[in-house]
N, C-alpha and C positions, 0 to 999 in steps of 0.2 A: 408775411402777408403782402401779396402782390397789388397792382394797383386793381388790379378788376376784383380782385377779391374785396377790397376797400371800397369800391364802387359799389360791388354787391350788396355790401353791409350796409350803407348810407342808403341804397336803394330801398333795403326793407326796414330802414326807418323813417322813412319821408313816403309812403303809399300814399298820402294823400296830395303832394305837389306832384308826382308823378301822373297819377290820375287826372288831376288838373290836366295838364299840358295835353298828356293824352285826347281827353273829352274837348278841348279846343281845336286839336286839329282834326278829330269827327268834325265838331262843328263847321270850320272851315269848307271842309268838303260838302257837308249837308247844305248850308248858304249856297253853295256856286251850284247845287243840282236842284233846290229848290227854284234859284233865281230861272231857271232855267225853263220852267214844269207850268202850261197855264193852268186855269183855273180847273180846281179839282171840289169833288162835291164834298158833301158832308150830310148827315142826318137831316140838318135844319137848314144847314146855309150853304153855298157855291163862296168858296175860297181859293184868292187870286194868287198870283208867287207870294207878296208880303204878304198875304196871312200866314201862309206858310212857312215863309224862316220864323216868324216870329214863334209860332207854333213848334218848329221844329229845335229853335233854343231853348225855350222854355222845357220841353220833356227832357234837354241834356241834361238841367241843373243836378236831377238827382245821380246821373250817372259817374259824375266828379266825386262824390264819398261814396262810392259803392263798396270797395273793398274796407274802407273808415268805418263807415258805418253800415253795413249791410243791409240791414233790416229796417233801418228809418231811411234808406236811399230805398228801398222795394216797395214799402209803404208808399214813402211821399209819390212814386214811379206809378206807383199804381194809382192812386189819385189824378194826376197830370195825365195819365190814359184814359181815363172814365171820363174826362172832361173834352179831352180833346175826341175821342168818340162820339160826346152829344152835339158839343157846340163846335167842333172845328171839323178839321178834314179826316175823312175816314182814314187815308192812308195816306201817312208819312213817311219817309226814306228814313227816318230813324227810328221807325218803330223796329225795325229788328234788331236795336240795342235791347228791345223786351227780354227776348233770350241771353243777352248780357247778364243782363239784372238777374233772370232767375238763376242760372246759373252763378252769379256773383253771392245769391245769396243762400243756395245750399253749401256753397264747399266753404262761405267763409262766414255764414251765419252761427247762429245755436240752433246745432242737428234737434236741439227738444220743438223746436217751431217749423220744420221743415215741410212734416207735413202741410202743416196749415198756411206756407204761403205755395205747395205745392197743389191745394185745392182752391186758392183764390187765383194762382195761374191760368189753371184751368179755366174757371169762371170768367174772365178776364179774354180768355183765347175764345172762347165760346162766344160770349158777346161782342168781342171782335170780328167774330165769323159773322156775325147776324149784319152788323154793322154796314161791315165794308160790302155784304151782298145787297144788302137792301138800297144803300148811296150808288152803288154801281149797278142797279138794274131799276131801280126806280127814280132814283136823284133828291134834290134836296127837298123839302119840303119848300123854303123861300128861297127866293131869289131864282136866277138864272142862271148858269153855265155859257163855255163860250158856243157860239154856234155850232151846231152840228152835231153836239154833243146828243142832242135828244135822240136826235138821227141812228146812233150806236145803239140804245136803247134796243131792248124785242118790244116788239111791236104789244105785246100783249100786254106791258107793263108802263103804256106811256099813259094812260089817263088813270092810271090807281087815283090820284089827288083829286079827279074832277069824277069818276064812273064808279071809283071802289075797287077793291082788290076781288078778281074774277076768277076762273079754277086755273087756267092757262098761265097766269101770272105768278099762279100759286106753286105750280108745278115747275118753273123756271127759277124761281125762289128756291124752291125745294132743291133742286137737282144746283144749281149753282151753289148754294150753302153747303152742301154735302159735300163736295170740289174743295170747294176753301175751304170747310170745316177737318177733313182728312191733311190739307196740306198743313193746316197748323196745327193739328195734334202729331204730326208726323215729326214737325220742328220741335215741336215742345218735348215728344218724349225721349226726342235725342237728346235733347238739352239736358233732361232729369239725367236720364240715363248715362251722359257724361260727367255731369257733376257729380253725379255720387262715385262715379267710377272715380275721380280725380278728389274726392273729398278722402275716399280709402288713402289712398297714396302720403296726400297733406299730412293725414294724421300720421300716418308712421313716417315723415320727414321732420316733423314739426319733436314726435318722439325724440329721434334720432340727433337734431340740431340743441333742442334743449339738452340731450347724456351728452354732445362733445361741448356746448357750451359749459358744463358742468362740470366735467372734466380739466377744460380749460380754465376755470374759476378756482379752481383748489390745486391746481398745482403749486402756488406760493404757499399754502397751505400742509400737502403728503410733505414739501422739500421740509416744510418749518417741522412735522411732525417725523420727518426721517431722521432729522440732525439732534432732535430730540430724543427720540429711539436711540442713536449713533452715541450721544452722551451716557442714558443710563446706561448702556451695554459695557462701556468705557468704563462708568462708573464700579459696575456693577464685578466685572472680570478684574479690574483693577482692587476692587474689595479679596475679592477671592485668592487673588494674586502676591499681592503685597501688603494689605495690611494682614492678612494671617500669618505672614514670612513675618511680621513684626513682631507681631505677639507672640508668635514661639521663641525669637528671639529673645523677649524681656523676659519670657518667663525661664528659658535658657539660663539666661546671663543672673536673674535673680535665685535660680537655683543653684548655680555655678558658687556663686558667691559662698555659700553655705557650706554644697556636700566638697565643693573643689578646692575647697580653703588645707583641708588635712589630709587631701586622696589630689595628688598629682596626675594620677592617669584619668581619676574622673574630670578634672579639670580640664585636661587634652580633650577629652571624650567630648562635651558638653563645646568647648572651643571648635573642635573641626566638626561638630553637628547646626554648630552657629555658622559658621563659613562657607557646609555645604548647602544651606536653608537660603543663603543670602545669597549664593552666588546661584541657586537655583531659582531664586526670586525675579532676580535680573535677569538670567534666562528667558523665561518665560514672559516677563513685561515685555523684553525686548522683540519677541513673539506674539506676542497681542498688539505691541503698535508699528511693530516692523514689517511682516509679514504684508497686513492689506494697509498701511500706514506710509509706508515707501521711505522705512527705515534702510538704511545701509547695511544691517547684520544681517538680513536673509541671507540665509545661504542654501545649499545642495539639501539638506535635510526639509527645507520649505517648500520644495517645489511640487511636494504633494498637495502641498496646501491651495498651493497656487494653481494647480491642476483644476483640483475640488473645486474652488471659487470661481475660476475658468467655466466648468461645467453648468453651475447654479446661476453664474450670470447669462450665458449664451445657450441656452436649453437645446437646441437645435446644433451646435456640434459636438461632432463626435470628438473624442480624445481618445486616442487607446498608448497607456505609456508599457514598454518593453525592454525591457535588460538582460542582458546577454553578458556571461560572465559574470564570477564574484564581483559586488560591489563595493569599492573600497574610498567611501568619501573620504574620510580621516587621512587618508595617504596625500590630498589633493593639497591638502594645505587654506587656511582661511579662506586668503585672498581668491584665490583659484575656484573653492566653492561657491563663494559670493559672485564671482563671475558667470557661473554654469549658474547660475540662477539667476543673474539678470540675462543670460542667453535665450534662454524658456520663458523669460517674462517677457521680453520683447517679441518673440517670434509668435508666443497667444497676443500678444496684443496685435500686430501686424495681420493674423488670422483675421481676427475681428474687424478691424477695419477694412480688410482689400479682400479677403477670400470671398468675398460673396456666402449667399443663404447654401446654410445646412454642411459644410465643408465637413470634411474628416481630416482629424489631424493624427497623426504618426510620430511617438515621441520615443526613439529608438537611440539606448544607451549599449555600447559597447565598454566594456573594461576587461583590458589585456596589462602583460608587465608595465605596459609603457604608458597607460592613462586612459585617460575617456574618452569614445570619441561617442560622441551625440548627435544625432540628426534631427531633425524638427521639420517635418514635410506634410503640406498640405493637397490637397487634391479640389482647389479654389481655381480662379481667374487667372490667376498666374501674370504673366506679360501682361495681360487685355487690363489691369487690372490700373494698370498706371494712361489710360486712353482718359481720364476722367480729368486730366490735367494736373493732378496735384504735385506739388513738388515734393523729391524725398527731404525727409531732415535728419536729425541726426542720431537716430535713434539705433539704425546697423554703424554707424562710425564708433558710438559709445560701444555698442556690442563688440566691436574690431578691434579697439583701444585696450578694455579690460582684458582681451583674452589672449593678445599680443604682449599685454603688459606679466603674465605670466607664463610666455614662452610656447601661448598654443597659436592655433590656425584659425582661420573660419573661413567659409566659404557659402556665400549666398547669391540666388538668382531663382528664375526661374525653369523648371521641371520643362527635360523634355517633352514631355508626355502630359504636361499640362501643371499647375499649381504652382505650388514654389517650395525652397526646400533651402534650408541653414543647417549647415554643418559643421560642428567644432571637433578639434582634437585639443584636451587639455590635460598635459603631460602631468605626473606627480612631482609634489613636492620635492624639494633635497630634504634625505634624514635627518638633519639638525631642526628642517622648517615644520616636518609633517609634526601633525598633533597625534601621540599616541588614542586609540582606543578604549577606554578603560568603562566597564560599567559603572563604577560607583565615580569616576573622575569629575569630580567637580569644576574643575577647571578649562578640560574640556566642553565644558557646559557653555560656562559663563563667555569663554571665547569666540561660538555660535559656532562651532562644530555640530552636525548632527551624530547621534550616536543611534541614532532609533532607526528597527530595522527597515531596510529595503524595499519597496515595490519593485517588484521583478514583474507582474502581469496584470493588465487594467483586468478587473473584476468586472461577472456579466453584465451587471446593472448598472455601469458605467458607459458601456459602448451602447451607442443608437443602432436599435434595431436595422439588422442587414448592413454594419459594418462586422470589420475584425480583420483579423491577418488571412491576407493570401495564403493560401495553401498549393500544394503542384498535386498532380497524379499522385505522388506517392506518398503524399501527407505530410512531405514535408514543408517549412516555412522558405517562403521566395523572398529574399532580400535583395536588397540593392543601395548603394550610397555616390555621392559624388566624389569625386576625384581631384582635389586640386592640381591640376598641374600646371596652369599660366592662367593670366587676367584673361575670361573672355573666350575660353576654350573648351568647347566639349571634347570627350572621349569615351568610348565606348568600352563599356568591361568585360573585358574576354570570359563570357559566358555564353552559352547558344541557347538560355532560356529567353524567351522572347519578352517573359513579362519586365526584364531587365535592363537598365539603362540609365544612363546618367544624367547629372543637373548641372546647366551651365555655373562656370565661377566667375561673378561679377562683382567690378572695385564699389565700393558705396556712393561714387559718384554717378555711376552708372545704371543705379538700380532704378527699376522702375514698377514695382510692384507693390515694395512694404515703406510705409515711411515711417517718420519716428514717432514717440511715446508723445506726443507733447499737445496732442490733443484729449478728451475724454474717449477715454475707452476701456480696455482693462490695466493698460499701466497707462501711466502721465505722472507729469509735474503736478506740483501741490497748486500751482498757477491754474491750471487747468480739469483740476479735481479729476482724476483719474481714480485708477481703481486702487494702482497701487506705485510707488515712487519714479521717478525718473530715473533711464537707463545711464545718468552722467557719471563721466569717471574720472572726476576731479580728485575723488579722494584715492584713486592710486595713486603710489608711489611712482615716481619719473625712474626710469632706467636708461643708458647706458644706450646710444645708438648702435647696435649690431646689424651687420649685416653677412645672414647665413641661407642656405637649403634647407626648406621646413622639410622636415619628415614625411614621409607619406605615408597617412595614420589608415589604419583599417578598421573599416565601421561599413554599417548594414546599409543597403538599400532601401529605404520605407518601398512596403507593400502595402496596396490598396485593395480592398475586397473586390477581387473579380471573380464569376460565377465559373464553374470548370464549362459548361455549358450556355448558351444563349436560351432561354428558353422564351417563349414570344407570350406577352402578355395575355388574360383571358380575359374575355368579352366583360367582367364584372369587373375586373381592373382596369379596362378602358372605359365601361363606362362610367366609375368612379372618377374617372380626370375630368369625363366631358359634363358629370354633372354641376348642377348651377349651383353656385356657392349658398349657402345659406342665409337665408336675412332676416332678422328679427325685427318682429313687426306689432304695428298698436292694436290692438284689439277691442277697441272702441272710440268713438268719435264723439266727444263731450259726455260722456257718461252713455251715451246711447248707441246699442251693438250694432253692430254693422246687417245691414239688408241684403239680401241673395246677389245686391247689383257690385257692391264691395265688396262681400268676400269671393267674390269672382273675380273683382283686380286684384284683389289680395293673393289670391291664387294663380294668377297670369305673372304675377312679378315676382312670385317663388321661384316659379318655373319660367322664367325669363328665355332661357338656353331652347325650352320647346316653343314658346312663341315665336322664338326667331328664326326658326328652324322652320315652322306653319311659314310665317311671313317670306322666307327665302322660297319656299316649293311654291307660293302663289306666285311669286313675281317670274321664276324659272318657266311655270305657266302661263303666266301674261307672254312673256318673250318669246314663247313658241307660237304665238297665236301672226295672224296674217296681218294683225293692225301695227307690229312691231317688228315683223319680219323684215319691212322696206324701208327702216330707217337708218339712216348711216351718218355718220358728221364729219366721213373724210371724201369716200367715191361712191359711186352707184354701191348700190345693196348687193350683199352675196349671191351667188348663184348657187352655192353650194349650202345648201339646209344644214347640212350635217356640220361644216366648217363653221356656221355661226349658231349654231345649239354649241358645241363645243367652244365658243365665246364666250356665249354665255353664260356657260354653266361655270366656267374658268372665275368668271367675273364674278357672277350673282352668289356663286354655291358658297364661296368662303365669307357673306357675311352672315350666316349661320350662326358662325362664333364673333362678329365684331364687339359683343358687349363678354364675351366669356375668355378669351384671348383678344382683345383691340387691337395691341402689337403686331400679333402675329399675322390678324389678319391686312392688316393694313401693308407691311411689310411684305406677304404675297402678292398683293393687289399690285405694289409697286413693280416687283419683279416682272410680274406677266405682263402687265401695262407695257412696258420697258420691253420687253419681247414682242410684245404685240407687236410695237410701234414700229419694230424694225421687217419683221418676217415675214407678217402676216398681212393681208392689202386690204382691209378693212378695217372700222372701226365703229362697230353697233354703238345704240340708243344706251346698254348695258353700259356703259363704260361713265357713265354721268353716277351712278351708283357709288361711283369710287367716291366722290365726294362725300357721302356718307361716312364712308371706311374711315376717313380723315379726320372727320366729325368727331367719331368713336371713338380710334386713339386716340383723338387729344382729351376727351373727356373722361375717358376710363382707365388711359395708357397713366404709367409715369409723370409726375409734374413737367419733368421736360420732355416728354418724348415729342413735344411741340420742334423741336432741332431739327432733327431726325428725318420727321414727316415733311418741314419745309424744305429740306433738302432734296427728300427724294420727290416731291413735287416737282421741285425745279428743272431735276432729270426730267422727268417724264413729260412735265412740259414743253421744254427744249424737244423735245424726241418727236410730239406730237405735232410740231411748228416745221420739224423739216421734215416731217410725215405730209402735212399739210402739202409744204412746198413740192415735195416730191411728186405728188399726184398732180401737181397742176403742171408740173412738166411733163407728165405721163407716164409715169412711172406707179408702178402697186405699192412698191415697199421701201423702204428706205436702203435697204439691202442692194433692189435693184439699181438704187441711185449711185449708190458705193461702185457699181462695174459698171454701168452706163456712162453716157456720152451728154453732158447737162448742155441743154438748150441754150442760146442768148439770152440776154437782158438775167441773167441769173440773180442777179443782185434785189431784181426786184421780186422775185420769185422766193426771195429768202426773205425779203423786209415782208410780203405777204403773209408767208407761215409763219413765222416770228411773231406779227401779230397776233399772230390767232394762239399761238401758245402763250400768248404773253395774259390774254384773258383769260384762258386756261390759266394760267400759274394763281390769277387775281381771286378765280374762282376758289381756286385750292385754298388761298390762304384766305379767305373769306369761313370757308367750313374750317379750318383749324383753329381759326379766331371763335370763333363759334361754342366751339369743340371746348374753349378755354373758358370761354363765357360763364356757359353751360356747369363748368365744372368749378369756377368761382363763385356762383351762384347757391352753389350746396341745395339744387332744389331737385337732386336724384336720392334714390335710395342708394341705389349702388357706390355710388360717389360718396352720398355721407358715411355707410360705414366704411368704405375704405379709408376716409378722414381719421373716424372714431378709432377704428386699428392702431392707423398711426398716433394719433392722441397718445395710447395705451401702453403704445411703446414709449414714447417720449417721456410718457409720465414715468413708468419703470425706469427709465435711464436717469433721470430729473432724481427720483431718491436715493440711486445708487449714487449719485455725483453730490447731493447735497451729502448724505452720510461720509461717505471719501472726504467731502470737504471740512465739515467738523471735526472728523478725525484726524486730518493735515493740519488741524487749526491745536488743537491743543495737546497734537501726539508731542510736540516738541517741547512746551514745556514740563507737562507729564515727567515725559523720559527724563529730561535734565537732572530735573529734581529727585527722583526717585533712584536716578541710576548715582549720582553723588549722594546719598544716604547710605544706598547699599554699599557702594562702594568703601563708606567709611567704616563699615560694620565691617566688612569683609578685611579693611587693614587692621582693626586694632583687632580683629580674629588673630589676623595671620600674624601681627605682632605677639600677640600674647603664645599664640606658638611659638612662635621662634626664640621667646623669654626661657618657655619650659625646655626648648630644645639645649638651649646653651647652660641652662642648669642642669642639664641631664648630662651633656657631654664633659660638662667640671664635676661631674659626679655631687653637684649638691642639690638641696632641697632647694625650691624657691621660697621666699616669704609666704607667709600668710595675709600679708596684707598687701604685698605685690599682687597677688592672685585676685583678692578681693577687689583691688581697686582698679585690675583690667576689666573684671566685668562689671566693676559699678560705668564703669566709661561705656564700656556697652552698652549695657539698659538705660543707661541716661541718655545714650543717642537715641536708643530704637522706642524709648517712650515721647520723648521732644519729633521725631520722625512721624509717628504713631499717629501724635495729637493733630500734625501740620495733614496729615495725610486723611483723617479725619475729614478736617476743614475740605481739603480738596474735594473729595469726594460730596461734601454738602453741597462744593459749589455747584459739580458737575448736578446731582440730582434735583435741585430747589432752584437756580438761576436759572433753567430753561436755556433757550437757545444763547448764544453766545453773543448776540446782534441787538439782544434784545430791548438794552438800554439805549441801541442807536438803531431806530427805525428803518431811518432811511437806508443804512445800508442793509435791508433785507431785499430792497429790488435792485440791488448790483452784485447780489451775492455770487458772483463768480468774479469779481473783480475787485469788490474792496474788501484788504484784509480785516481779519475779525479783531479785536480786543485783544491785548492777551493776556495770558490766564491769569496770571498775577495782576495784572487792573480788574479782572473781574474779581480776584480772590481778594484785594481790597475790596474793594467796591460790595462786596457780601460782608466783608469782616464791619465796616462803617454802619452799613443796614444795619446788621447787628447790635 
């Protein structure tokens, strides 16, 4: 929250000092034009200057709580009028605060009373009218006036007090009351008729600012119920997971005991259905908290997963994954897999942060003899994408590191043709390293080998409508891939399909597009609650500094869906763009429906885009008329009609859209502005309008697009200053001035124009401050739901990050524990194998109570296991959030670590 935003909000809770000050400096001005005013009549009396300030303070009082109090400031107003009516002056400079007040007290009153201070207005205006005609054509009843005054009188109406009111008198009464009576019902009904039009609006702001306040009020709230959700789910899989692996286990190991004691193959049997139960246990854990946990065992077989989650988080890109070639993870070897899956997890994550909205991403696996080669290419911002200043981190270094550390390549930067694009070659294992294949291989398993088969083609209901793969003429698929062959060097692939081409190779120093994992996004450190672990590659293994010629690996081009044809949009598709976004709105104002005069604004601010589109063709019509034709703010007026219609229409026509595109308009404005000032030797009345344009965007654009707009102000002002100068040396255009011959004294001729652009610039930045005000103040429709949008999203992001974050918080102890349990199951398995095997190979029986007493050891751990794992899971489901015994850290929850598990798992065992 910025400072004006903070202003804002202070603003609309002190309405009543604000008003104060306000109504003090009325006052001030009412005193100096009172003091100024002689004696004015009244009903009864001739009142001098001071009766009139005094008169004229007095009616402010109620004006200071008008918004405070509405209806007891219209009330008491109205009383202080009816007095100062009989016994003071008919007309005071402040009585057109009257329309203040009524207005103040339809849009901020209760709509249930409306009417009725809308027929005491009335009443009020009415006898106002009688009032001020009868003091001004008859005078006061007592006293004098200053000389002369009678003299102003009609003649017909100076002896009323001493002859009686006559027909002549009557009729001048008449016809003057009628005058004033039209002129203040003319005031008044605009008054009604704007307040209710602005009471519509209120209500659906006031709707809108209480759903984002609400919004904003329970975000500490969705995080606390997300991490809450984040734990039974924990809880819950982790049930399903492992303590079922247990209890097959004891009942395993208790069965073992019995039928395996006199049957040695059943006792094998029973032992390797323990081993495979366990070692598939830990599998799977290590898949539930590794996968979105930012466990280190992901590996090649996850990356669907990681797809899938990819997709659910960011609904708007597209993914489409494609493989070419037999796929052979098992041949890559652990380490090698777990790499190609932190490669795919970094590069969606760098999508997400830099590729900008709706991006297609392209996730294209090659597998030839020699290994895998993977591309990861988006169709994002690409280069432009690092303009936003941020620094890279290290998040392609860690990518470069693992995949170097197993003897591949990689290659990243950004897309000719736009986006960005990563590409690995990651050779196979040596046959001693690769992990056989085996379906029933247990061990396989447990080592995070995937063995599950392949996606070879993203499924339709995966890709966003109007993606998918290019296609050529002939139906076949267009690829293309980068090429490494030096830091920093494009090359083009001897192909003559045009849709082909290549992506620069840039060192990670260099890069300026993707940074690293280490903020929230869809990977990050557990620091920074991501979605899923950091890319560091600590835990490779160090090798052996070589230095050789990488291979040049062969892998696909990503293709982007391009149509074989352009075809040009239809009138119902364009005008689906130009339509005005939709806005939800209140549908009643205190309980009371809205009147023909509201749901007429209600409907003008639907349709926002045709109002402004009316408002542009009036002004396009004002500028053609003769009253605007001869105004100019640099030389004489055009000669040429047509050359300033085509100004105008330049200028005026694009704010059409300044509240439906703000940018965009604003950003034209600048251009032609900028053209204008050089080309063209004028400079119409139209061009003050820009300030508007500036208004606009800064209100509607972008939080910053305030930069931007200052900037190009500054051009344009510059431009118009030696625009300026230029004509006063005689010159049309600044063009001319460029091949012309500049007059003496030049210096002053520049400090001349300079001024004048220098007020220009003052100007500009006066509407952008404006423009920011405006949009701190949260008192637009359009403005507050673009807020609530963003609220919306924030808030989705706020859950996904608190769940990441519970889940970082107790995946570690979790895993420890469970994975040394299993783990010990799994040796006195494999022990008690290798007991029957060396009995088998001396050709003898084992004992019987050799047998018996490996699986009492078993069930005795997997029930002691069983019990603890129990307990865990109490904790997870009945101690709620993890923070919960320490308050205070639920408002630094991205900062201070949690409890761990074991203080919480005491701290529930004590309760107990």
């Amino acid at each position: 929250m910025n400072r004006l935003e903070r202003f804002s909000q202070w603003r609309g809770r002190n309405v009543l000092p604000i008003d104060i000050i306000g109504t003090l400096a009325i006052a001030f001005f009412a005193v100096g034009v009172a003091a100024s005013t002689g004696d004015t009549p009244g009903i009864l009396f001739a009142h001098d200057a001071t009766s009139q300030i005094i008169w004229s303070l007095v009616s402010l009082v109620p004006v200071m709580f008008r918004r405070w109090r509405p209806q007891a400031a219209a009330l008491c107003y109205a009383g202080l009028v009816a007095l100062h009516l009989i016994f003071g002056p008919a007309m005071l400079y402040s009585d057109f605060l009257a329309l203040v007040m009524v207005y103040s007290v339809i849009v901020y009153g209760d709509p249930r009373n409306t009417k009725a201070f809308i027929v005491l207005a009335a009443a009020f205006g009415l006898f106002a009218t009688m009032a001020i005609t009868w003091s001004v054509d008859v005078g006061p009843a007592f006293g004098q006036v200053w000389v002369g005054y009678r003299q102003m009188y009609y003649g017909a109406c100076n002896t009323v007090y001493q002859e009686g009111l006559n027909g002549d008198c009557s009729s001048i009464l008449l016809s003057e009351g009628f005058q004033m009576g039209l002129l203040v019902a003319a005031c008044l009904v605009a008054t009604i008729v704007l307040a209710y039009w602005q009471r519509a609006r209120q209500a659906t702001i006031r709707m809108l600012r209480e759903r984002n306040e609400a919004i904003a009020a329970r975000q500490d709230e969705e995080r606390r119920i997300a991490a809450l959700a984040e734990r039974a789910r924990i809880a819950r899989d982790m049930h399903d997971v492992v303590a079922h692996t247990l209890s097959i286990i004891i009942v395993q190991s208790d069965g073992g005991r019995y039928a395996g004691v006199g049957n040695p193959a059943v006792a094998r049997s029973t032992m390797e259905t323990i081993r495979r139960e366990s070692e598939r246990a830990l599998h799977d854990m290590k898949r539930l908290l590794g996968v979105f946990g930012g466990s280190s065992h992901a590996d090649y077989d996850d990356i669907t997963a990681l797809v899938d989650q990819a997709r659910e988080t960011s609904p708007g890109t597209a993914i489409v994954r494609r493989t070419e070639g037999t796929a052979a993870p098992q041949r890559l070897g652990a380490q090698a897999s777990v790499a190609v899956y932190r490669v795919v997890q970094e590069a969606l994550t760098n999508v997400r942060k830099y590729a900008g909205p709706r991006p297609t991403v392209r996730i294209d696996e090659h597998w030839d003899d020699d290994g895998l080669s993977l591309t990861i290419a988006d169709n994002g911002r690409g280069a432009s994408s690092g303009l936003d200043g941020h620094a890279p981190g290290y998040g392609l270094i860690g990518m470069r590191e693992r995949v170097q550390a197993v003897g591949g390549t990689v290659s990243a930067g950004p897309g000719i043709g736009g986006g960005f694009v990563v590409s690995v070659t990651v050779p196979y294992a040596a046959t001693q390293d690769a992990v056989p294949k085996a379906a029933g291989d247990a061990t396989a398993r447990s080592a995070g080998i995937a063995t599950a088969p392949i996606q070879t083609a993203a499924s339709p209901s995966a890709v966003a409508p109007g993606t998918g793969p290019a296609t050529s003429p002939d139906g076949q698929d267009r690829t293309a891939a980068p090429i490494p062959v030096g830091e920093a060097n494009m090359h083009a692939i001897g192909d003559t399909d045009a849709t082909d081409a290549t992506f620069s190779h840039v060192s990670a120093g260099s890069h300026v597009s993707a940074g690293s994992a280490d903020s929230a996004g869809l990977t990050g450190t557990t620091d920074s609650a991501g979605l899923t672990g950091t890319t560091d590659s600590a835990d490779r293994p160090s090798s052996p500094l070589t230095f050789h010629m990488p291979r040049l690996p062969r892998f696909a081009m990503p293709s982007f869906p391009l149509p074989e044809r352009i075809v040009p949009p239809s009138l119902q598709e364009i005008a689906g763009k130009l339509r005005s976004k939709p806005i939800d709105q209140a549908e009643s104002a205190g309980g009371e429906r809205f009147n023909w005069i509201e749901r007429l604004s209600q409907w003008s601010e639907r349709h926002y885009l045709m109002m402004d589109v009316i408002g542009t063709v009036l002004l396009i019509l004002m500028a053609s008329s003769d009253l605007f034709v001869h105004a100019d703010f640099v030389s004489s007026p055009l000669s040429n009609h047509a050359l300033y219609m085509f100004i105008s229409v330049m200028v005026i026509g694009p704010l059409a859209f300044h509240r439906r595109f703000p940018e965009g308009t604003a950003a034209f404005l600048a251009v032609f502005c900028a053209f204008e000032m050089v080309f063209l030797p004028s400079a119409p009345w139209c061009n003050m309008l820009v300030l508007y344009a500036l208004y606009a965007a800064s209100a509607y654009g972008r939080p910053r697009a305030w930069i931007w707009l200052t900037a190009a102000s500054l051009i344009d002002s510059i431009l118009f200053g030696v625009k300026v100068s230029a004509n006063i040396m005689g010159f049309n255009t600044i063009y001319e001035l460029m091949f012309g011959t500049p007059p003496l004294r030049l210096t002053l001729y520049i400090a001349a124009g300079m001024m004048t652009g220098g007020v220009v610039f003052l100007l500009c930045c006066a509407a952008i401050i404006y423009g920011r005000w405006t949009r701190a103040r949260g008192a637009n429709v359009l403005i507050l739901q673009a807020r609530e949008e963003a609220l919306r999203a924030e808030e989705a992001k706020q859950r996904v990050l608190a769940a990441n974050m519970e889940r970082d918080r107790i995946s570690a102890s979790i895993q420890a524990e469970v994975t040394a349990t299993l783990t010990t199951v799994i040796d006195q398995a494999v022990d008690g194998l290798a007991m029957l095997d060396d009995c088998a190979a001396r050709g003898e029986t084992p004992a019987p109570e050799t047998i018996a007493a490996a699986f009492e050891a078993i069930g005795s751990r997997g029930r002691d296991a069983l019990a603890h794992m129990r307990q865990l899971l109490r904790v997870l489901r009945e101690t709620g959030f993890s923070d919960e015994h320490r308050p205070a850290a639920q408002e630094t929850m991205r900062l201070t670590p949690a409890a761990s598990l074991d203080d919480q798992l005491r701290a529930a065992t004590a309760k107990a």
